[in-house]
N, C-alpha and C positions, 0 to 999 in steps of 0.2 A: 377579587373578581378577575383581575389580571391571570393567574396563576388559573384560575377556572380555564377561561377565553385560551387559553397555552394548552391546557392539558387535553380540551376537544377540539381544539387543531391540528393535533398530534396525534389523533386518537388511528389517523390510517396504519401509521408508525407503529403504534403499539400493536396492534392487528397483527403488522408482521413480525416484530418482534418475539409473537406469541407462537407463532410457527417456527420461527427460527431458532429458539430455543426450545420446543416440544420436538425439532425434530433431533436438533443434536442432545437432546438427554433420553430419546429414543435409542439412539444410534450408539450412545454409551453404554446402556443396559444391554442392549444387545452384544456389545464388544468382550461384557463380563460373564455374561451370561452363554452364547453360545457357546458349545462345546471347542468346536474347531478354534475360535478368536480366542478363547482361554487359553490353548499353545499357546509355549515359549515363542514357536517360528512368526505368531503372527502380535510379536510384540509392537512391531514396528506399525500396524495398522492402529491398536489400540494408543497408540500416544499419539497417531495423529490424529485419530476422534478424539481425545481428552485438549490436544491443542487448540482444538477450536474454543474452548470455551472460555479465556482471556481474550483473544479477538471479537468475538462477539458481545461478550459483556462490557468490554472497553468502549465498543462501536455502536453498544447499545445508548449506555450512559452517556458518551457523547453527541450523538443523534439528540437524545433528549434532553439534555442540557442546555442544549443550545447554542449560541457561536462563543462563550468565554471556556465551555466546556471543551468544545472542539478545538480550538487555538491551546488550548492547552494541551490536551492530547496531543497534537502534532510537534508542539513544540519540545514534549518529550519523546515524540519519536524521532524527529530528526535529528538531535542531540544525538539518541541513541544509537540511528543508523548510521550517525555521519564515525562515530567514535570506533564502531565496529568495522568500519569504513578503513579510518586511520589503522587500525591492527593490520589489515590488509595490504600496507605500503612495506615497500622491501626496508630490512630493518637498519639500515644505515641512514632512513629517511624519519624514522618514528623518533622522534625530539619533542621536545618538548616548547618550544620556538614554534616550532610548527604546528602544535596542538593547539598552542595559544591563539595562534592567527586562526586556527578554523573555525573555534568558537567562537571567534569572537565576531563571526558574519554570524549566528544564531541572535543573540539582542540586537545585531541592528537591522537584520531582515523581518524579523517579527515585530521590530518597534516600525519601521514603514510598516508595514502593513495596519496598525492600528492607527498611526498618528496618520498618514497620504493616502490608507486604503490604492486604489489602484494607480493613482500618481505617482506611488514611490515604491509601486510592487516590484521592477525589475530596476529601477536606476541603481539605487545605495548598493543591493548585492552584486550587481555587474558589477558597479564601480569599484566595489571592496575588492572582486573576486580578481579582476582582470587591471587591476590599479594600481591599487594601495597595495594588496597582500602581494605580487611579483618583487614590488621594489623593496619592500621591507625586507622581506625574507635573503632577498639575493644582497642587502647592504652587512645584513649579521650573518649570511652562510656562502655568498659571494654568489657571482654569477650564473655558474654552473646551474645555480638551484634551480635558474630558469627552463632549462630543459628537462627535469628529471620528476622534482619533488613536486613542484607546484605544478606543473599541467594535470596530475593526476588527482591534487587536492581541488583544483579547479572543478574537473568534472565531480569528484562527491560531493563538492557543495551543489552542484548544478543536481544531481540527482537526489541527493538526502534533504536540501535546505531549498532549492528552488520550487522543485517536483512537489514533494509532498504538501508544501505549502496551500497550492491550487485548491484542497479539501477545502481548510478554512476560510480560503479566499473566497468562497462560492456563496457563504453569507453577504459579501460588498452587493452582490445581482438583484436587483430589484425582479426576484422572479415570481414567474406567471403562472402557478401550481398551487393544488389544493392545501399544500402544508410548506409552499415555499424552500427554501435551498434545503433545508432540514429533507426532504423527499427527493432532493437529486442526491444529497449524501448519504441517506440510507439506502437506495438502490445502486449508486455504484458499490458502495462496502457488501454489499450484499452480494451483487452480481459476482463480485473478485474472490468474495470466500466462495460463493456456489463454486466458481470455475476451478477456484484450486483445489478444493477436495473433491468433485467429481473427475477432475483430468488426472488425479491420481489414484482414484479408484479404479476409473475406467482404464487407465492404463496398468496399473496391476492385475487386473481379473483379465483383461481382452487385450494388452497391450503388445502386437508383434513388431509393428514397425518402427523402425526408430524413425525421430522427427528431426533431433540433431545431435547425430551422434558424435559429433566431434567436440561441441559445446556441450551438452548434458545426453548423456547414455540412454539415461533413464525414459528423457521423455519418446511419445509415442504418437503416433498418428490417430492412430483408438483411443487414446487420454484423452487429443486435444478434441477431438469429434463429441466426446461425451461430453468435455467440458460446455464444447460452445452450445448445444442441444440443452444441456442441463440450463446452461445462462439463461439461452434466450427460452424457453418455458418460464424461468423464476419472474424476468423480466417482463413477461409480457402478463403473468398473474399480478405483477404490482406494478404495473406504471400505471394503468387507469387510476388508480388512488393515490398514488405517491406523485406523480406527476399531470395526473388529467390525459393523457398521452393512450392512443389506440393500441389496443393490444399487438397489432404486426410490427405496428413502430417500434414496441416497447420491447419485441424480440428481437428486433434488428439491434438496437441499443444493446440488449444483453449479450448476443453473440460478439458483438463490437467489441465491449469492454474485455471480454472472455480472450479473444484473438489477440487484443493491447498487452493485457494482461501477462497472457505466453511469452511474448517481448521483452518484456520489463522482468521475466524467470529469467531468461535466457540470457538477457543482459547480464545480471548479476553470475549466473552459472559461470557466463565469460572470464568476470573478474575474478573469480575463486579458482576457478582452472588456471588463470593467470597468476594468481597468488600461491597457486598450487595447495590451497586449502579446501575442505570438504564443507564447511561450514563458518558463517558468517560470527556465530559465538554458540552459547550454553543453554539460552535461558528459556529454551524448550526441548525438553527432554526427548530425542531422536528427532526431532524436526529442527535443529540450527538456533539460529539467532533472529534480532529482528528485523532484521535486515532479510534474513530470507524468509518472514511473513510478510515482510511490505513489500516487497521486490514488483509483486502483480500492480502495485502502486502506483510506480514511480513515473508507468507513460498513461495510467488508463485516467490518472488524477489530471491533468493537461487538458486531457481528450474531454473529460467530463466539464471543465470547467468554459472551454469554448464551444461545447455544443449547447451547453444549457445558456449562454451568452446568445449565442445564433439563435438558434431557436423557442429558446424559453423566457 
C-alpha cells in the first residue's frame, strides 16, 4: 500500500520523465539517421546527444528513488568531481596526504547530513575544511602548504562536496508541492540539462558572439539566449505539477537556474584554463568528465535549495 501511495505521488514525475526520454531517443535516431549528423564533421554533435542519456537516467532513477537513492547518487558524484578536481592541482601538489585529507571530508559531510540533517550541514565540513585539514597537512608537508595546496583543496571541497550536497539536502524541507522535494529536484536536473544542451545547440547553429572569450571561446550570447528561452518554456510546462507553482513563475525559475547554471560552466572553464587542461576526465566520450556534466550544478544546487526553503 505504501509502495502504491509512492508511485501515484510521483506519478507528475514520471509524466516528465516520459518526455524527457521520448525526446532524447528522438533526438538519437535522428543523430543516426540524418544524412548530414551521419558525417565524420558532425561527430562531436552526436556524442553529445548520446551523453545525455547517463544523465538522465541516473537523474531519473534518483528522482524516483527517493532521498537514499539520491544521497547516494551524490555522494558518488562528489567523490567523483572532487578526485577529477585533485588531477587538476599543479603536480608537485597531487600526494597522496592530500588525497587522503580530501576524502576524508566525504564520510563526514555526508554522515552530518544524515545523523544533524541541517544542524550539522555546514559546521563539521567548515570545520574540517578550514581547521583540522590546514593544520594537519602543514604539520606532515610544513607551512608553505598553507598558501598553495590547501586553499585550492579548500575551494573543491566547497564546490564538489559542499555544492552538490544542496540536491539531497532538499529532502530535510518540509515542502509544500504536489510531489514534495522529489519535484523541486526533478525540475532543477531538468532545467540544467534543458539549458546545457540547448545553449550548445543554439550556440553552434546561431552562435556569433562570444559571451566569454577569455574564460570559454566557445560559449556564445545566442547559446546562452536559447538556453535560457529553452529553460524557462520547460519550466514553466512543469512547475504547475511538479511544484504547484504558476506557469510565469515557473519560467522565471527556469530562466534563473539556466543563467546559474552558465556560472557554474564558466567557473569550471576557469579552473581548466588555469590547469591549462581541455577536460575535466574521459568518461564521456567528446563531452569531458564529470565534473564538466555537473559544473551547471555546482551554484544552480545552492540557488534551488534556498528558494524552495523561501518560498516553498
Amino acid at each position: 500500500m505504501h509502495w502504491q501511495q509512492h508511485w501515484q505521488q510521483l506519478g507528475p514525475i514520471v509524466t516528465v520523465l516520459k518526455y524527457v526520454y521520448g525526446f532524447i531517443a528522438f533526438s538519437t535516431v535522428v543523430c543516426y539517421v540524418h544524412p548530414r549528423l551521419r558525417r565524420p564533421q558532425a561527430r562531436s554533435i552526436r556524442q553529445a546527444v548520446t551523453s545525455w542519456w547517463p544523465s538522465a537516467l541516473l537523474s531519473g532513477a534518483a528522482v524516483m528513488g527517493g532521498f537514499w537513492a539520491t544521497l547516494l547518487l551524490f555522494v558518488v558524484l562528489s567523490g567523483w568531481t572532487l578526485h577529477e578536481l585533485l588531477r587538476m592541482l599543479p603536480r608537485e601538489h597531487q600526494d597522496r596526504t592530500l588525497t587522503t585529507l580530501a576524502f576524508a571530508a566525504l564520510p563526514l559531510h555526508y554522515g552530518a547530513l544524515l545523523l544533524g540533517g541541517d544542524r550539522l550541514f555546514f559546521g563539521v565540513l567548515l570545520l574540517y575544511s578550514f581547521g583540522v585539514l590546514p593544520l594537519v597537512y602543514a604539520a606532515l608537508r610544513g607551512p608553505s602548504a598553507l598558501w598553495s595546496a590547501v586553499p585550492r583543496l579548500q575551494l573543491g571541497l566547497m564546490l564538489t562536496v559542499l555544492s552538490l550536497s544542496h540536491v539531497p539536502r532538499l529532502y530535510l524541507l518540509p515542502v509544500r508541492a504536489p510531489v514534495g522535494p522529489a519535484g523541486v529536484i526533478a525540475l532543477l536536473l531538468l532545467c540544467v540539462m534543458m539549458g546545457d544542451a540547448t545553449q550548445y545547440f543554439f550556440g553552434k547553429l546561431l552562435g556569433r558572439h562570444p559571451l566569454a572569450p577569455v574564460i570559454s571561446p566557445k560559449k556564445t550570447w545566442e547559446g546562452l539566449l536559447g538556453g535560457v528561452l529553452s529553460s524557462a518554456a520547460t519550466a514553466a510546462a512543469a512547475a504547475p505539477s511538479l511544484l504547484g507553482l504558476s506557469r510565469p513563475l515557473g519560467a522565471l525559475i527556469g530562466a534563473s537556474l539556466c543563467g546559474l547554471g552558465l556560472l557554474g560552466d564558466l567557473l569550471v572553464s576557469a579552473l581548466k584554463r588555469g590547469a591549462q587542461i581541455k577536460d575535466t576526465g574521459a568518461v564521456l566520450p567528446g563531452q569531458g568528465g564529470v565534473l564538466d556534466r555537473c559544473d551547471s550544478l555546482l551554484l544552480t544546487a545552492p540557488l534551488a535549495y534556498y528558494l524552495t526553503a523561501l518560498f516553498l
